[in-house]
N, C-alpha and C positions, 0 to 999 in steps of 0.2 A: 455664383460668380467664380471663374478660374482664377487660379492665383495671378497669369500675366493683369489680367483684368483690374486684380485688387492690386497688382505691384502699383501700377497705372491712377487707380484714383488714391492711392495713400500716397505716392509722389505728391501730386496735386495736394491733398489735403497737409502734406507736413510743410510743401513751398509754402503754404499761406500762414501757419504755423510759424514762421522762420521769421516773416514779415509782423502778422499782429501778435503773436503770442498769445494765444486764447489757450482754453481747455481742449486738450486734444480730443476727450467725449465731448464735446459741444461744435469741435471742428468737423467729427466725424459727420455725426447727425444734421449741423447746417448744411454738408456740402451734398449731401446723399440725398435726394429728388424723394425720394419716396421715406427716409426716415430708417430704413432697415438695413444694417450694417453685415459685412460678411465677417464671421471669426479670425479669419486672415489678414484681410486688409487692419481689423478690430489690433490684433496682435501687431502686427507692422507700425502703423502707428503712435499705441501708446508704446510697442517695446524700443522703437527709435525716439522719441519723447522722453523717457525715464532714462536711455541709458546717453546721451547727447553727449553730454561728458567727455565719455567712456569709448564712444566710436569716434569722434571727433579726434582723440587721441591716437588712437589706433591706426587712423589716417594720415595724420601730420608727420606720425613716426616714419610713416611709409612714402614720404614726400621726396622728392627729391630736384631742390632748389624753388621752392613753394613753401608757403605758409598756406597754412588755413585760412588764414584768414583772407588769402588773395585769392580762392575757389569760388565763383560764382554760385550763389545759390542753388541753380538748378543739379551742378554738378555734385555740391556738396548733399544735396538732398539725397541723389541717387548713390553717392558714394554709402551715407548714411546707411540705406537701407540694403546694403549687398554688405558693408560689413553686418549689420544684424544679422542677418540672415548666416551668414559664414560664421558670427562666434555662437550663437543661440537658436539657431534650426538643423539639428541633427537628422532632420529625414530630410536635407535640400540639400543634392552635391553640389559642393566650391562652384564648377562649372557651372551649372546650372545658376548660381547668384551672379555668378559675370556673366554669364550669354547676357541675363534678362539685363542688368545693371547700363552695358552696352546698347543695347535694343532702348533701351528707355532713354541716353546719349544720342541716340540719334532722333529720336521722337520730338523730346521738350529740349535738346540743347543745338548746340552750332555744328557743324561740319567737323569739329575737330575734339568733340564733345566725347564720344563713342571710344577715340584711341586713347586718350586722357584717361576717363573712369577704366578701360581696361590695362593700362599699364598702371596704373594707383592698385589694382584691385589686381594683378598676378603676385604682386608682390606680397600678399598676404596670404597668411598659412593658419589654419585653426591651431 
């Protein structure tokens, strides 16, 4: 699986996440048809699962006239996973976490989804 691929189901697997709150190895394994998980998507998940806190924060700091807590899931999920990717994947340039983070704003969120996560997401600097 390429990583846009696993950006794409570990979005979906941590939205649901957000919702039931299960075991992220048990969310992986339910969501995946066959059972066999990619390394990637594997790291993406539990590493935005362990660190929630932590990028949640990162986020909010970076807000401007928004709370977190007014971020629609979808957005917040993908914002999630482009900050991990920005403080904890050393071989994925910044750009490259915002293209895809955008590209996934436009997929799973609204029209205005896309400009949002990427003006949240220029504002941060490793």
């Amino acid at each position: 699986m390429n990583r846009h691929t696993a950006r794409k189901k570990a979005f979906q697997i941590l939205f649901q996440l957000d919702i039931n709150d299960n075991d992220p190895d048990q969310a992986i394994h339910d969501f995946l048809e066959d059972g066999v998980s990619d390394p990637y998507l594997t790291m993406i998940v539990k590493g935005v699962a362990d660190n929630k806190t932590k990028l949640d924060k990162v986020i909010a700091d970076h807000l401007e006239n928004w709370s977190i807590q007014r971020i629609a899931s979808v957005e917040k999920n993908i914002l999630r996973i482009a900050v991990y990717e920005i403080l904890y994947s050393d071989d994925i340039p910044v750009n490259v976490s915002i293209n895809e983070a955008v590209e996934l704003g436009h997929i799973f969120g609204d029209e205005k989804s896309g400009k949002f996560i990427n003006g949240v997401l220029s504002k941060i600097k490793k």
